[in-house]
C-alpha positions as CSV (number, residue, x, y, z in Angstrom):
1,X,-4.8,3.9,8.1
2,X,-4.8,5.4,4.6
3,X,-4.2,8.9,3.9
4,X,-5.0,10.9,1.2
5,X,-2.8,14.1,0.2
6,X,-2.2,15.2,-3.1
7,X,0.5,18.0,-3.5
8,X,1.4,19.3,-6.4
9,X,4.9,19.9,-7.9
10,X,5.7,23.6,-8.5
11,X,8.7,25.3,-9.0
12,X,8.5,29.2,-8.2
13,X,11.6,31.4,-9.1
14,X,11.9,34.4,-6.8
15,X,14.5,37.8,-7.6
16,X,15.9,39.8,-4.5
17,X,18.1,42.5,-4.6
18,X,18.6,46.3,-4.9
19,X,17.1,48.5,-7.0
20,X,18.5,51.6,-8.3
21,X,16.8,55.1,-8.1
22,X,18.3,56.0,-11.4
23,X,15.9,56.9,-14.2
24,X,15.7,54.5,-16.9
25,X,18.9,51.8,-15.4
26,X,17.2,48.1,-15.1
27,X,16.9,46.9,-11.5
28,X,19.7,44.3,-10.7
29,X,19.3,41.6,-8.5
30,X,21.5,40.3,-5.7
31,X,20.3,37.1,-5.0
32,X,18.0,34.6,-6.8
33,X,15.8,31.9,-5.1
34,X,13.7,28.9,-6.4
35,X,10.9,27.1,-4.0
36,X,10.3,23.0,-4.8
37,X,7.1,21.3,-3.3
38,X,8.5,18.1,-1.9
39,X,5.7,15.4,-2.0
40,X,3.7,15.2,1.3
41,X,5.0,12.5,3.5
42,X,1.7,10.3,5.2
43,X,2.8,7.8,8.6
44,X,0.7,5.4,9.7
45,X,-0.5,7.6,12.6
46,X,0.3,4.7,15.0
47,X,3.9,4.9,13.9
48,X,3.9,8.8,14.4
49,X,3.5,8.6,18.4
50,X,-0.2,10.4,17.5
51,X,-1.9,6.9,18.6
52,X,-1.3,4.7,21.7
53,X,-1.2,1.4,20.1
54,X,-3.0,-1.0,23.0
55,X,-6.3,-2.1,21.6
56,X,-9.3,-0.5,24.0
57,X,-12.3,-2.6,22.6
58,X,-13.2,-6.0,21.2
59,X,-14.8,-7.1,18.7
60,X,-15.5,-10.1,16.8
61,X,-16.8,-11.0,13.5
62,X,-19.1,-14.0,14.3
63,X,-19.6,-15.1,10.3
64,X,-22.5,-13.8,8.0
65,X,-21.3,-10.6,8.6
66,X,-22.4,-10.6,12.2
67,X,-20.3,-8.4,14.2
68,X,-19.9,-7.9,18.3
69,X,-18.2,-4.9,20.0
70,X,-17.8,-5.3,23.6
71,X,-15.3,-3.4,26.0
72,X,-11.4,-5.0,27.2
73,X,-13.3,-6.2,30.6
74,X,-16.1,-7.8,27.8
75,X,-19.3,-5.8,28.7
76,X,-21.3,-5.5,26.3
77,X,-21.7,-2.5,23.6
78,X,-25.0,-4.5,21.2
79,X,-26.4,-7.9,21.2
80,X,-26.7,-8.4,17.6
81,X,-24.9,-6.5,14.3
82,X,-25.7,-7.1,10.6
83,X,-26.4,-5.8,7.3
84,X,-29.7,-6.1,5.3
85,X,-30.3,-5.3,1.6
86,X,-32.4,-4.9,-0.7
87,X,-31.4,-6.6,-4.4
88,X,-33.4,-6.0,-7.4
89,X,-36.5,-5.2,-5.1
90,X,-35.4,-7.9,-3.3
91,X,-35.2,-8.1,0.7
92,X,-32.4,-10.0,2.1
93,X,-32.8,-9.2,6.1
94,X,-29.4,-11.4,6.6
95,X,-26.6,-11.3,4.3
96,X,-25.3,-14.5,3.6
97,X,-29.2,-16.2,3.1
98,X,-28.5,-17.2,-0.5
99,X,-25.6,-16.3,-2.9
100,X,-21.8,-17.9,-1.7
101,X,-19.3,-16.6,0.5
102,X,-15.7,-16.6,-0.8
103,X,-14.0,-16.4,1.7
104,X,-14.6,-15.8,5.6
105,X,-12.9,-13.7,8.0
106,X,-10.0,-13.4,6.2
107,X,-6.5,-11.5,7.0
108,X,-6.4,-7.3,6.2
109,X,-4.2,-6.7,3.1
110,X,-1.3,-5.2,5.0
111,X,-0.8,-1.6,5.4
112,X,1.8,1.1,4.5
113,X,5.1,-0.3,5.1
114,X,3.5,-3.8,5.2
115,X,2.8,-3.4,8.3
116,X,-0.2,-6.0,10.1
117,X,-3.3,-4.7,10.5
118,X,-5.8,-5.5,13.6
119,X,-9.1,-6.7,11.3
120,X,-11.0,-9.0,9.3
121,X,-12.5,-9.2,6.2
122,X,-15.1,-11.1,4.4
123,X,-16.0,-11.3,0.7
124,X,-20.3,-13.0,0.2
125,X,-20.9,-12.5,-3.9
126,X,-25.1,-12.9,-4.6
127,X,-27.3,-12.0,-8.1
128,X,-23.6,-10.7,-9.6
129,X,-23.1,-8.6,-6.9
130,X,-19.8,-8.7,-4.5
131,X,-20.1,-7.3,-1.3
132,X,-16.7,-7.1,1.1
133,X,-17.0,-6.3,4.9
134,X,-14.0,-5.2,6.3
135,X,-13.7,-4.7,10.4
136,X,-10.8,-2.9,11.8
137,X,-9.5,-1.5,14.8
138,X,-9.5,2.3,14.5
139,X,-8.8,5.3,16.4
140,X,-10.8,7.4,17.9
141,X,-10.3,11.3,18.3
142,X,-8.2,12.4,21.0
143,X,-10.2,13.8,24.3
144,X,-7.9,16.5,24.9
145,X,-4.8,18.4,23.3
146,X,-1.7,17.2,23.4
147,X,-3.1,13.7,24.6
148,X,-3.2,10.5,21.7
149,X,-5.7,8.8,20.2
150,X,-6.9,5.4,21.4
151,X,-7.8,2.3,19.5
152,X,-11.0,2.3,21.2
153,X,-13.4,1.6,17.8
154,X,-13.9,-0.6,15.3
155,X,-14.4,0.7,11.6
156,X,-16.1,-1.2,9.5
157,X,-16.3,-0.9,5.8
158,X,-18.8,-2.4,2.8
159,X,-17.3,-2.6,-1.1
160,X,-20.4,-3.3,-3.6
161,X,-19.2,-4.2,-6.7
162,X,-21.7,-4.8,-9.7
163,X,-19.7,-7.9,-11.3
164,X,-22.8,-8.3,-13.8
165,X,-23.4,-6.8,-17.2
166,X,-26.5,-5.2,-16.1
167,X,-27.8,-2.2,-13.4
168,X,-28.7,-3.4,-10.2
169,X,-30.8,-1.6,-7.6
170,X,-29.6,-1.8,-4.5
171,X,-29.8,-0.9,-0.9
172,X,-28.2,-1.6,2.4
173,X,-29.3,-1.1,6.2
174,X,-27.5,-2.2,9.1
175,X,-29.7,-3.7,11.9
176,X,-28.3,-2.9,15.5
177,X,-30.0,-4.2,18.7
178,X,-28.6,-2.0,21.0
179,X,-27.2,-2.8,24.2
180,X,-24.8,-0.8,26.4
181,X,-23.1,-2.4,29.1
182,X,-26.8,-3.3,31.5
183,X,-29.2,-1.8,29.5
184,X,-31.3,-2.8,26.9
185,X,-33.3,-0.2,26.2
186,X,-30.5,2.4,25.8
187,X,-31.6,5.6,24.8
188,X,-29.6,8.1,22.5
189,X,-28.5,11.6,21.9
190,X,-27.2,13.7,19.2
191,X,-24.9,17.1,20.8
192,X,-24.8,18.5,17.5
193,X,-28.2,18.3,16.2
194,X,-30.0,17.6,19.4
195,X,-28.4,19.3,22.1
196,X,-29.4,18.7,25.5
197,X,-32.3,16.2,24.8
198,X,-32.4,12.6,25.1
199,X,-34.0,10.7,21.6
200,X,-36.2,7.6,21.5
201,X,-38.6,6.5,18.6
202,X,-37.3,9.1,16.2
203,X,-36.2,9.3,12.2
204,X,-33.5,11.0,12.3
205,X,-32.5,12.3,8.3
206,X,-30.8,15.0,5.8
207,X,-30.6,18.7,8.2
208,X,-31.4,16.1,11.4
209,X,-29.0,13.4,10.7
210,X,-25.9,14.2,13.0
211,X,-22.1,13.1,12.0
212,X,-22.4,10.7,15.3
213,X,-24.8,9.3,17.4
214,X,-24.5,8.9,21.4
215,X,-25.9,5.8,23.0
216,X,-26.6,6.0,26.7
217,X,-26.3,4.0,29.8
218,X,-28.6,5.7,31.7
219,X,-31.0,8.1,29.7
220,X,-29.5,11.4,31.8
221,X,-27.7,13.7,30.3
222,X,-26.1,14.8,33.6
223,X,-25.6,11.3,34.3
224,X,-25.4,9.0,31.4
225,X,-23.1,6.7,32.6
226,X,-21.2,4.7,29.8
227,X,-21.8,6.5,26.7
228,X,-21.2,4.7,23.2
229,X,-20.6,6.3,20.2
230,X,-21.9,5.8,16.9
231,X,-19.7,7.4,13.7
232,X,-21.6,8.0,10.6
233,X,-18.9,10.6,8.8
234,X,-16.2,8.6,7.5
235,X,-15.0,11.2,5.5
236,X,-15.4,11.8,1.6
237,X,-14.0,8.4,0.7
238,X,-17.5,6.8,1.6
239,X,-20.9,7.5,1.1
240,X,-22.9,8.6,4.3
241,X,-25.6,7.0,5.3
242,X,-28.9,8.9,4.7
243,X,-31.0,7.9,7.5
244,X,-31.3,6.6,10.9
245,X,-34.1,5.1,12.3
246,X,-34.0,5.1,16.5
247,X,-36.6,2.4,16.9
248,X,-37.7,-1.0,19.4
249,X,-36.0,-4.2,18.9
250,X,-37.5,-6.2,16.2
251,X,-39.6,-3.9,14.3
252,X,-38.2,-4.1,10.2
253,X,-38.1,-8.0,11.0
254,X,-39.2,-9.3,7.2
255,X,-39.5,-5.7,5.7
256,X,-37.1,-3.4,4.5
257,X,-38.8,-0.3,5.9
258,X,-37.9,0.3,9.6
259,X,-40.8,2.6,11.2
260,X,-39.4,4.5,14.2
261,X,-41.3,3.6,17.7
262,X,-40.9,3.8,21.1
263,X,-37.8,1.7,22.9
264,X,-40.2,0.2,25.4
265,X,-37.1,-1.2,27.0
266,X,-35.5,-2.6,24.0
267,X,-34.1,-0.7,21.6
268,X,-32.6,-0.9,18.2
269,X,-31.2,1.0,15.4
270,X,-32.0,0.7,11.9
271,X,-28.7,3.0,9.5
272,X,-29.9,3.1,5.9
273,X,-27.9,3.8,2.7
274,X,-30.4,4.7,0.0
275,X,-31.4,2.8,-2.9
276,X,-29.4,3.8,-5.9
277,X,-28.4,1.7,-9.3
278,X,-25.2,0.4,-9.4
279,X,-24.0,0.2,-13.0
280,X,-22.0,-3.0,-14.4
281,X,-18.4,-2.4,-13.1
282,X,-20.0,0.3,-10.6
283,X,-18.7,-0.2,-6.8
284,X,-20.2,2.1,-3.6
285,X,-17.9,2.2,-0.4
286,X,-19.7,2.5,2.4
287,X,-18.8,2.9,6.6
288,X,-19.6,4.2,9.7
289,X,-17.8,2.9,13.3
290,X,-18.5,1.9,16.5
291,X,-16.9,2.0,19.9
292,X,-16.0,4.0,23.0
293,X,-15.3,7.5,21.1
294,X,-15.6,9.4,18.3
295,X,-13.9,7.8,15.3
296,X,-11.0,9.7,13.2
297,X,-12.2,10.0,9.7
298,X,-11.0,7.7,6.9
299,X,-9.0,10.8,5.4
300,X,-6.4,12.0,8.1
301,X,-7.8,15.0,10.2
302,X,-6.5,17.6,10.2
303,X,-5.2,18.3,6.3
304,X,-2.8,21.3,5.4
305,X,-0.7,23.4,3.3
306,X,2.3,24.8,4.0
307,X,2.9,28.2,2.3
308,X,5.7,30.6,1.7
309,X,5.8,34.3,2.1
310,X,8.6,37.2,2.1
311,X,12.5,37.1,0.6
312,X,14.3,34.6,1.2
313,X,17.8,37.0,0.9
314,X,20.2,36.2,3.5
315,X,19.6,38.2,6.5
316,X,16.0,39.5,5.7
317,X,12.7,37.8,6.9
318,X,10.2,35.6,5.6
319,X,6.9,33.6,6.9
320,X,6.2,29.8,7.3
321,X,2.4,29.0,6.9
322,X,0.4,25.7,7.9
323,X,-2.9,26.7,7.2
324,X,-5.1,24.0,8.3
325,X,-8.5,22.8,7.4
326,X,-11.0,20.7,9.9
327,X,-8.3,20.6,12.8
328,X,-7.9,17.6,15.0
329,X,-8.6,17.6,18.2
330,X,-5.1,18.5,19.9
331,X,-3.8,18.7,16.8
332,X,-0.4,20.5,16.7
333,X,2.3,21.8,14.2
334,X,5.8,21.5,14.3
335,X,8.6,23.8,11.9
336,X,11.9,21.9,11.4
337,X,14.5,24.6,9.8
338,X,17.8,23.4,8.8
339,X,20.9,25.3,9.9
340,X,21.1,27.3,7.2
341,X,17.8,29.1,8.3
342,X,17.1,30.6,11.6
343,X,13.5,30.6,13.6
344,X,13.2,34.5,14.4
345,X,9.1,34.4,15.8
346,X,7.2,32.0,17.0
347,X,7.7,28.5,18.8
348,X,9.1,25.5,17.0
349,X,5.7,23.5,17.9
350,X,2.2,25.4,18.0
351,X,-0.7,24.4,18.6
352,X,-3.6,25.0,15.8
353,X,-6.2,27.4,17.2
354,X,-9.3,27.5,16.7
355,X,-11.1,28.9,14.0
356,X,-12.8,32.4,14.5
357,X,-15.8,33.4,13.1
358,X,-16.7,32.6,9.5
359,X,-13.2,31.6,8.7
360,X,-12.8,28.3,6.9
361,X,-9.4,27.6,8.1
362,X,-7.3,27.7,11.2
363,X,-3.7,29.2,10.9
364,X,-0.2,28.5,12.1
365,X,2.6,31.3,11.7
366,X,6.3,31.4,12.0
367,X,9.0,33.9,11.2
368,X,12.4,32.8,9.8
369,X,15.2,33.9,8.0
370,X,17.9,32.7,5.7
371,X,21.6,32.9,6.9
372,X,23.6,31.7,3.9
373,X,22.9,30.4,0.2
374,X,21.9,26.8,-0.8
375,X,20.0,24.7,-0.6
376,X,18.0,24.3,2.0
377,X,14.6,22.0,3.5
378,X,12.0,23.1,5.5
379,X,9.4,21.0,7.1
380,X,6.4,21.0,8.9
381,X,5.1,18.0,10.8
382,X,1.1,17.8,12.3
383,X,1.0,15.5,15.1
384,X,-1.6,13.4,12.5
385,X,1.3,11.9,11.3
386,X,1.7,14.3,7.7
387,X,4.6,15.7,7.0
388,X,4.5,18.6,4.2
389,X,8.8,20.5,3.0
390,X,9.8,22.7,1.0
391,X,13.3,23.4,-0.7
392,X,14.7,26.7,-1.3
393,X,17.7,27.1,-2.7
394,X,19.3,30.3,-2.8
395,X,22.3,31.6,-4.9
396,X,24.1,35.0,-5.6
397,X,23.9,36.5,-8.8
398,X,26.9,36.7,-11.1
């Protein structure tokens, strides 16, 4: 699962000492102190313990960019699952009608540490313009802290390149005849921009357009029996998509436009990506996943910096920060001192609470002090598998 964390190197030189009352004698120093930003360390989360590895859903990629989710005892999630587009004005309702495919259902590059990835990939190239599908296995958030995340969805990913030399309008929906477990009419709901209604026959766009979308065994909220989930926030590495249409199967059939109507007892679900020219060389990266849960975001929940505070002369105190944007969901933080520095408040491994009020980020605090010069490392470790040090190295002044 890629990561992205970008910490910069700084050096900062610190002074400690004591300072005398005299009138007009320079301060003198006891102890000096620099601070070095190690580059942040990103695990594949699976390799971190913050994901059970055992696969929790199926899928297969059936060719033409058809793809089926079902659940490990195979009941079914959809019925069908492909991408429409629209070229140059031109409507395409199934990729693959046209154009040439280069390859098929091909292996995932592998991952950090070449390590295999669970997925697919296809590469179909039409009117200069390449599109890849990739379908992975991908976690979902975890249900409750301290608990890991399951492979229980499957991510799936569209790279359009413009491989022409001129702009190229273009579009992309992705067609969903909905399906979960024994019903075919599912119905929907959206907790964060919906709360405690059931949607059918509905646009749902910009203010309105939640980060994920429920789909429902039964339509009761009290009782919805299996409930599906839709992930439309990938995180900033993709575009979003800008619409989704809660409609009856078939309607858009031979038309780009999707008008929403009532299920009728067999639904579907039209997710649109707007219209917008892609330049020569230009490439768009869209996603959204599908499964039992609520997918983890492209970019690792749960980000951080780790900050400094205090002297760091022998005997005296200082504070640890991880101060933590968009927490995950159980998400904790763990302070490894070496034995040159004691822990003095707080326990080794917290877990991040929740923000309060208007604050934009969650905080965790520790209290340490240094026993003896050197050099030493301090870490921190978030269960999402980043790990973020500093080195401070301490020396007596001549």
């Amino acid at each position: 699962m890629k990561s992205y964390y970008f910490v910069p190197f700084v050096i900062a030189v610190f002074a400690f000492g004591s300072f005398s009352t005299h009138g007009g004698e320079t301060p003198k120093s006891k102890f000096k102190s620099t601070v070095k930003d190690e580059k942040a360390v990103v695990v594949d989360m699976s390799d971190s313990g913050a994901i059970d590895p055992t696969p929790r859903i199926r899928y297969q990629s059936q060719g033409n960019f058809y793809i089926t989710v079902n659940t490990l005892q195979m009941q079914t999630l959809h019925l069908s699952h492909f991408p429409s587009l629209l070229i140059n004005g031109r409507f395409i309702q199934q990729a693959g009608a046209g154009g040439r495919f280069e390859f098929l259902n091909a292996p995932l590059p592998k991952g950090p540490g070449g390590k295999q990835r669970n997925g697919q990939m296809s590469s179909w190239l039409i009117d200069d313009v390449r599109i890849v599908q990739t379908a992975e296995l991908h976690p979902s958030k975890a249900k409750a802290p301290g608990q890991k995340r399951n492979l229980d969805t499957v991510l799936i990913t569209y790279t359009i390149e413009n491989k022409g030399k001129n702009a190229v309008p273009f579009g992309m929906r992705v067609y969903m005849d909905t399906y979960v477990i024994d019903n075919d009419g599912c119905m929907y709901a959206s907790p964060t921009t919906h709360k405690g209604k059931v949607l059918d026959g509905m646009i749902l766009q910009e203010k309105t357009l939640p980060s994920y979308l429920q789909m429902l065994q039964r339509p009761d909220l009290q009782n919805p029996g299996y409930i599906a989930h839709l992930t439309l926030n990938m995180g900033g590495k993709y575009e979003r998509p800008t619409k989704l249409v809660l409609t009856r199967h078939g309607t858009g059939f031979g038309a780009w436009d999707m008008p929403a109507a009532p299920s009728m007892g067999d639904s579907a679900i039209g997710i649109f990506w707007a219209t917008k020219d892609l330049k020569p060389g230009m490439k768009r990266e869209l996603a959204y996943a599908y499964g039992e849960n609520i997918a983890v975001t492209a970019e690792s929940e749960g980000r951080f910096e780790m900050a400094l505070g205090g002297s760091f002369e022998p005997g005296k105190q200082f504070t640890v920060s991880a101060i933590v944007a968009d927490a995950a969901l159980g998400q904790a933080m763990t302070l490894e001192l070496p034995p040159g520095i004691e822990l003095v408040e707080g326990m080794a491994t917290q877990p991040v609470p929740p923000i309060i009020g208007d604050a934009e980020y969650s905080t965790v605090l520790w209290k340490a002090r240094v026993l003896q010069t050197g050099e030493h490392t301090i870490r921190i470790r978030s269960s999402t598998g980043v790990t973020q040090s500093k080195v401070i190295s301490v020396s007596a002044v001549k």
